[in-house]
BALOBA-1460 file (C-alpha; in Angstrom, 3 decimals):
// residues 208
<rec num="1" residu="x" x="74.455" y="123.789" z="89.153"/>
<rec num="2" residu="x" x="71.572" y="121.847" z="90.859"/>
<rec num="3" residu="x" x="71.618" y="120.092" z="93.992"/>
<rec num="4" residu="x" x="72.231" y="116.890" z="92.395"/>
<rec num="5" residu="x" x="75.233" y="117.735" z="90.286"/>
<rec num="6" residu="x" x="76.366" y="119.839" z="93.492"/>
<rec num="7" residu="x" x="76.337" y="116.757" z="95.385"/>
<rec num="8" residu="x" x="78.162" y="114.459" z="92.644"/>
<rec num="9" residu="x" x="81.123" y="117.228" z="93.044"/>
<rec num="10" residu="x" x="81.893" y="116.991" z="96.595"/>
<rec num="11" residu="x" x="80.905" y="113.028" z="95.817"/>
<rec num="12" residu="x" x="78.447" y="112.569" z="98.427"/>
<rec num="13" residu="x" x="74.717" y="110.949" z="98.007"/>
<rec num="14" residu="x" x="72.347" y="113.681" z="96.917"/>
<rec num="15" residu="x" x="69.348" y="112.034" z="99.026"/>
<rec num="16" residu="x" x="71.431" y="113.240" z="101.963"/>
<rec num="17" residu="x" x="72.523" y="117.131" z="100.770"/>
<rec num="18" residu="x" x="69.013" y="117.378" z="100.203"/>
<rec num="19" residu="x" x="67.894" y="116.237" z="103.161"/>
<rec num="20" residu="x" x="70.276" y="118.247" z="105.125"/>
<rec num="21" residu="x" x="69.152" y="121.679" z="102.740"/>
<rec num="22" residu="x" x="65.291" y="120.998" z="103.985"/>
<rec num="23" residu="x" x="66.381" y="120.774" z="107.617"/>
<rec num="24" residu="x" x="65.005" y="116.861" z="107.806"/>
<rec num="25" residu="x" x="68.797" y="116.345" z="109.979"/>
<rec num="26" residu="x" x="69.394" y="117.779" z="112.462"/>
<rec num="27" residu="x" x="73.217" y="116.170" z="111.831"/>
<rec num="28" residu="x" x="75.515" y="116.345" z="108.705"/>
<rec num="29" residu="x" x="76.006" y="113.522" z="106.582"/>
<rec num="30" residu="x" x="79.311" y="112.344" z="107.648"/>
<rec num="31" residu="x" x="80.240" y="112.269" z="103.460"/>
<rec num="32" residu="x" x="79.415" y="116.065" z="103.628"/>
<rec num="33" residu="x" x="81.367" y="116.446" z="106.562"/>
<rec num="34" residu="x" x="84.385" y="114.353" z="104.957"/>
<rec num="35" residu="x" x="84.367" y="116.863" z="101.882"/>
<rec num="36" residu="x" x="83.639" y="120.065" z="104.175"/>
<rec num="37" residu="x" x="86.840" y="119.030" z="105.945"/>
<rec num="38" residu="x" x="88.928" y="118.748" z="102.125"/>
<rec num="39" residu="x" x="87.666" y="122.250" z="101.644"/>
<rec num="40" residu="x" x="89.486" y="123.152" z="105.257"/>
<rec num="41" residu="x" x="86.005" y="124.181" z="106.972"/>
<rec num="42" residu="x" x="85.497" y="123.928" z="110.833"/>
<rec num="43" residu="x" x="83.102" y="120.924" z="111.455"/>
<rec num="44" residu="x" x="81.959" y="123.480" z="114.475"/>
<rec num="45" residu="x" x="81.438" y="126.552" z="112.353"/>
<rec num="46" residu="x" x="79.571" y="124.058" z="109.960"/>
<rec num="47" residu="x" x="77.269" y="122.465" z="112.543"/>
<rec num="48" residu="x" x="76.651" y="125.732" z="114.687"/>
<rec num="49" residu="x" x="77.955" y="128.700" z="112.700"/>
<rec num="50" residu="x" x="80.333" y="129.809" z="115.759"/>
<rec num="51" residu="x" x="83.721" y="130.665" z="115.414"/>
<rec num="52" residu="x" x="86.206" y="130.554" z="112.517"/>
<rec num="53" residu="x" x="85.279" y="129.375" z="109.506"/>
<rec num="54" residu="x" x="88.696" y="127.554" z="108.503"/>
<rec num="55" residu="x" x="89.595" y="124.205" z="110.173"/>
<rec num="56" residu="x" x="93.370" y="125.810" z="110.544"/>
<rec num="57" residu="x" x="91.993" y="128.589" z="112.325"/>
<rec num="58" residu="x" x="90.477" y="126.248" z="115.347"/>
<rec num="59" residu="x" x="92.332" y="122.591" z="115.667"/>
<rec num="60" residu="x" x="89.799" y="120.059" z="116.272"/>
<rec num="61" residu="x" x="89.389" y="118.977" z="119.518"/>
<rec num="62" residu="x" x="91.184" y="122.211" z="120.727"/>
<rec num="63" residu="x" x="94.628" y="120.066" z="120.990"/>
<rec num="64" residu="x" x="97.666" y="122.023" z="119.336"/>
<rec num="65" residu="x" x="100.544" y="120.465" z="116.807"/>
<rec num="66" residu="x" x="103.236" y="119.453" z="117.891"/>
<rec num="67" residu="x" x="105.922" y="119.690" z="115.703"/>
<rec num="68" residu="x" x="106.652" y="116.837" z="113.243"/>
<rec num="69" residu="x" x="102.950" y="115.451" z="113.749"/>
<rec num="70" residu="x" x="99.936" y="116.216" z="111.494"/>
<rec num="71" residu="x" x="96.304" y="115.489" z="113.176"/>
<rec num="72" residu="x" x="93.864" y="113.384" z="110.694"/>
<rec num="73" residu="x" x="90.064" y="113.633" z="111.806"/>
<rec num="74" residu="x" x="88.883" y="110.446" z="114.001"/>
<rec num="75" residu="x" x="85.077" y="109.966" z="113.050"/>
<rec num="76" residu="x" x="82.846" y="108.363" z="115.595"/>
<rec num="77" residu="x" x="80.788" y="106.718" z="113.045"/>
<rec num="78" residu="x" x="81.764" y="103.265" z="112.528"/>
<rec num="79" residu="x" x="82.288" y="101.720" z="108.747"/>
<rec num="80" residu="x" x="80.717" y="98.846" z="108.788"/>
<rec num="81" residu="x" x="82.212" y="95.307" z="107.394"/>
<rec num="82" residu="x" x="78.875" y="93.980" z="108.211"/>
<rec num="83" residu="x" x="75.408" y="94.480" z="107.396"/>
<rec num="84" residu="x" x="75.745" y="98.261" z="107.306"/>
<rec num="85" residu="x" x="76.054" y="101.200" z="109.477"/>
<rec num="86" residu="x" x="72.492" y="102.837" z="109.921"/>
<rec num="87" residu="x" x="73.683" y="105.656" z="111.411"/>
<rec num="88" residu="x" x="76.746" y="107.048" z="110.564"/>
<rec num="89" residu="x" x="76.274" y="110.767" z="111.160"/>
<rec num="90" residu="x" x="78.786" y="112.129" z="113.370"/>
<rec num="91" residu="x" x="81.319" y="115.393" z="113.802"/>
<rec num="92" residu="x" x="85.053" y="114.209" z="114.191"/>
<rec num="93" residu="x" x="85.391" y="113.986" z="117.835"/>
<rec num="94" residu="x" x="89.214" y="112.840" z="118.289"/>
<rec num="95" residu="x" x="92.476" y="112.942" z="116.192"/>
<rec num="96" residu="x" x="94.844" y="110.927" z="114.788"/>
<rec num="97" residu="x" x="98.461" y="111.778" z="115.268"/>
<rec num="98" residu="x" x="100.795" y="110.505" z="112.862"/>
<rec num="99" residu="x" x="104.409" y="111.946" z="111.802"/>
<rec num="100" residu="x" x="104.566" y="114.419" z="109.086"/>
<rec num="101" residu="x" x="107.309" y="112.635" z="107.209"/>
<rec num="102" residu="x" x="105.468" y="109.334" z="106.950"/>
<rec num="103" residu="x" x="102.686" y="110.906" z="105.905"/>
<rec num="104" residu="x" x="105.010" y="112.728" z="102.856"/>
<rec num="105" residu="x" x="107.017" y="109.657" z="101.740"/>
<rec num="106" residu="x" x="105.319" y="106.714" z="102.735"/>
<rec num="107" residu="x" x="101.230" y="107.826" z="102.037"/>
<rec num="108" residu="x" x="101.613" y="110.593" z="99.530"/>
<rec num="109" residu="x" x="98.739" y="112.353" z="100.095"/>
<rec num="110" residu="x" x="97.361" y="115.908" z="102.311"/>
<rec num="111" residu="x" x="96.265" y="115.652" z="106.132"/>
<rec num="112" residu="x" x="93.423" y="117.509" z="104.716"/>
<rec num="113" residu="x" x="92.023" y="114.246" z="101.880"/>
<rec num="114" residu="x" x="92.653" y="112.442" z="105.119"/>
<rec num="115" residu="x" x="90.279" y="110.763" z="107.464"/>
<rec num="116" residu="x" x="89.856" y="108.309" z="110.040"/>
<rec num="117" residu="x" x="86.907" y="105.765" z="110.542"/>
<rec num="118" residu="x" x="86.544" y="102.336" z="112.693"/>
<rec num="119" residu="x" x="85.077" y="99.340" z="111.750"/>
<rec num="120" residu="x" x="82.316" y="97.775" z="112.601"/>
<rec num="121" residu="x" x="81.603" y="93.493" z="112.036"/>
<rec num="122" residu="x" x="83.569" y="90.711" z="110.653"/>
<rec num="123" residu="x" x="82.791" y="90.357" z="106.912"/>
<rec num="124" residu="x" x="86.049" y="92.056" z="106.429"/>
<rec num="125" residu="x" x="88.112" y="89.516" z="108.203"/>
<rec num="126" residu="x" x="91.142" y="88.328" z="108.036"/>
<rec num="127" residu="x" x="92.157" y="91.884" z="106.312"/>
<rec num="128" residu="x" x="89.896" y="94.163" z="108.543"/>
<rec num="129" residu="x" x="88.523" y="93.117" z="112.237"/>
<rec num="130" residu="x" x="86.116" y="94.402" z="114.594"/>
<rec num="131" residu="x" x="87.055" y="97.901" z="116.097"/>
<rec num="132" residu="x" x="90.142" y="98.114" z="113.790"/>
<rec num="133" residu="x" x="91.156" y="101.746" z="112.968"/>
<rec num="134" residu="x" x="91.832" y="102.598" z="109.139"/>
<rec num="135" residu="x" x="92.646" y="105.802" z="107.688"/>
<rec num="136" residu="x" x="91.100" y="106.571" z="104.650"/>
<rec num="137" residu="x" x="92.462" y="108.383" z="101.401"/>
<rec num="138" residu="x" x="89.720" y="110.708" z="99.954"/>
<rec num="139" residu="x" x="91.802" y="111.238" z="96.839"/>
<rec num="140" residu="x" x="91.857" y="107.895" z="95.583"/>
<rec num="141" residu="x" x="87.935" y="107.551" z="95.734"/>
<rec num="142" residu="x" x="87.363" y="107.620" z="91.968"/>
<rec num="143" residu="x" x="91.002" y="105.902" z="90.934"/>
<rec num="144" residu="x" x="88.725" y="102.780" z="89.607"/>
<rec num="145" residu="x" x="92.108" y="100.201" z="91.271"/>
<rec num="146" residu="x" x="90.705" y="97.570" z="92.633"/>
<rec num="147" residu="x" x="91.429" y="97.902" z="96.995"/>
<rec num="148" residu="x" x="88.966" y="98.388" z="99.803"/>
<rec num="149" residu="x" x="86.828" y="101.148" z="100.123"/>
<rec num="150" residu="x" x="84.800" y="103.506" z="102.328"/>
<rec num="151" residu="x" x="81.367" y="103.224" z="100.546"/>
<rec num="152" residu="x" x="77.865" y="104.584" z="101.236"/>
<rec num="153" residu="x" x="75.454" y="102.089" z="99.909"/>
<rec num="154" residu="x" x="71.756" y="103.253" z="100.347"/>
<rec num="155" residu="x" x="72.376" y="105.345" z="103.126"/>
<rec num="156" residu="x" x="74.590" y="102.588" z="105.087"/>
<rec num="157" residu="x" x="78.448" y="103.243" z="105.653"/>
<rec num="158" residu="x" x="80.373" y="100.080" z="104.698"/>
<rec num="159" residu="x" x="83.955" y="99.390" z="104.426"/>
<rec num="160" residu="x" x="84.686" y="96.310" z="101.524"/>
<rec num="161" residu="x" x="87.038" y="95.132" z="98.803"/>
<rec num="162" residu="x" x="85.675" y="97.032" z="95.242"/>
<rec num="163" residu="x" x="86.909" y="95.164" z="91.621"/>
<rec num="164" residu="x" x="86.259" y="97.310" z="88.940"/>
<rec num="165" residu="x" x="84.929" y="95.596" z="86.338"/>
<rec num="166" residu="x" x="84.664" y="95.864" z="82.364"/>
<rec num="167" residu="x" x="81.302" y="97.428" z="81.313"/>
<rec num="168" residu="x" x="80.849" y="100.137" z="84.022"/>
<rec num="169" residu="x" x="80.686" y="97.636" z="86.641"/>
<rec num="170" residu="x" x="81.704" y="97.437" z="90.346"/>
<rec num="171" residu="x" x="81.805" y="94.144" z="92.236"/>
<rec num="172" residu="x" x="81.372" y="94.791" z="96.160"/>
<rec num="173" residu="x" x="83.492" y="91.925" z="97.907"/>
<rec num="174" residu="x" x="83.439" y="90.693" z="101.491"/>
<rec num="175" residu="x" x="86.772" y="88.765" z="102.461"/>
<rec num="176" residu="x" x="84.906" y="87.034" z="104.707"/>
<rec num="177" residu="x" x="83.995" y="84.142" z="102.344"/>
<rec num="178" residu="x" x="80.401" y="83.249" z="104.172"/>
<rec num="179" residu="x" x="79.542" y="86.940" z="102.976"/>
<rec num="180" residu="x" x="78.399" y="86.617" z="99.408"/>
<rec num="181" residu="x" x="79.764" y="89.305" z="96.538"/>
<rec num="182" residu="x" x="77.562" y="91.004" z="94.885"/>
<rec num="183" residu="x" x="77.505" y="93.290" z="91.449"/>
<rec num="184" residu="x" x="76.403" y="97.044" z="90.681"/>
<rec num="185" residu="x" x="76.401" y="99.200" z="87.994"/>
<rec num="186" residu="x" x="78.796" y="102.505" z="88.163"/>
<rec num="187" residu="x" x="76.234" y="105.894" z="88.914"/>
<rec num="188" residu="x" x="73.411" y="103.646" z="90.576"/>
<rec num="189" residu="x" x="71.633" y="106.119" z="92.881"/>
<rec num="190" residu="x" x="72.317" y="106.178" z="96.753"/>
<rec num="191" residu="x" x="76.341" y="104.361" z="95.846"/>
<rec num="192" residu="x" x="79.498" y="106.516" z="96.683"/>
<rec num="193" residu="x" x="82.832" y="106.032" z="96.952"/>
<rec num="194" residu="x" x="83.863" y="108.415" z="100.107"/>
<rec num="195" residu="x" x="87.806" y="106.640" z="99.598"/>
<rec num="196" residu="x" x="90.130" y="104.094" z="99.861"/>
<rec num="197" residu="x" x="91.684" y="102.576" z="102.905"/>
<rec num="198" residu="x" x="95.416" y="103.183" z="102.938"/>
<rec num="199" residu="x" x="96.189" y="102.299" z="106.457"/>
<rec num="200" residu="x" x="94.968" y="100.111" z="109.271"/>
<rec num="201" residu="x" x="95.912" y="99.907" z="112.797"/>
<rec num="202" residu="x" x="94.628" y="97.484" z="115.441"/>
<rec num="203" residu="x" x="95.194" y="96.403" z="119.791"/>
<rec num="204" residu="x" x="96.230" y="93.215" z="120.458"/>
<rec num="205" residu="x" x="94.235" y="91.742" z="123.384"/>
<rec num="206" residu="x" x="95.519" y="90.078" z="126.089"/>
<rec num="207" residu="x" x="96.648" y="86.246" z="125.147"/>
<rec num="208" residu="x" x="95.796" y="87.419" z="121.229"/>
């Protein structure tokens, strides 16, 4: 298996993996840190080969369950729902706590295809605003149903609306309507699908 067909398995950008392999990053692509953590390794035995090598073994953050809870990574990086993220390398650096019984009957899916992300910009809005908090369903990345989406699009982090079209097609919506659509082809080079946004949660401001 090369390093691109390596790459389209854990379903990250291969520009990225390689980089990271030749030591050009110092950091870890945030998508290989998204499908590290689906495999149940520590982000911290990843980035500096100390301690265990399972996530279960050493809780992020150091916090321990509590019972009834299950703890999603919080990523620093922001998903954009504007231009585009430049930067979006970062190690989960907070959790998300939310009960274990929602999670079963309500999401469906494993703390560990689970991740958190904020957002960035307004081309989202209504549906999405700035510094909103959505949790993000690693499963459904390749389900081709038409919903919003974590996306790496030439090396920029974006959160948008996807329609899957007929002919291999994927049309990248903003619903902000002064944000023009635009069209790609499925498999273009430097386009993922890291998953698809299941949750959002927001603060009200004061007098909002």
């Amino acid at each position: 298996m090369n390093v691109e067909q390596f790459a389209h398995k854990l379903g990250i950008a291969s520009n990225n993996y390689r980089n990271y392999l030749k030591g050009e990053t110092r950091k870890v692509p945030l998508d290989l840190l998204v499908a590290v953590l689906g495999l149940g390794l520590s982000p911290n035995w990843l980035l500096t080969g100390e301690g265990p090598m399972l996530k279960a073994d050493q809780p992020l953050s150091g916090r321990l369950p509590h019972e009834g809870f299950e703890y999603v990574p919080l990523f620093e990086a922001d998903a954009s729902a504007g231009p585009g993220s430049e930067n979006p390398e970062s190690p989960p650096e907070s959790l998300l706590a939310f009960r274990s019984d929602w999670l079963r009957y309500y999401v469906g899916a494993s703390v560990q295809d689970l991740f958190g992300l904020t957002v960035d910009g307004e081309s989202m809005e209504p549906t999405l605003r700035n510094r909103d908090t959505i949790l993000v369903d690693r499963t459904k990345a390749h389900s081709r149903l038409d919903g919003i989406y974590v996306i790496r699009d030439e090396g920029t982090l974006k959160v948008k609306r996807l329609a899957f079209l007929r002919g291999h097609r994927i049309r990248i919506i903003s619903d902000n309507a002064i944000y023009p659509a635009q069209e790609i082809e499925e498999g273009v080079p430097d386009f993922s699908i890291l998953g698809r946004v299941i949750w959002v949660g927001r603060t009200i401001a004061a007098g909002g």
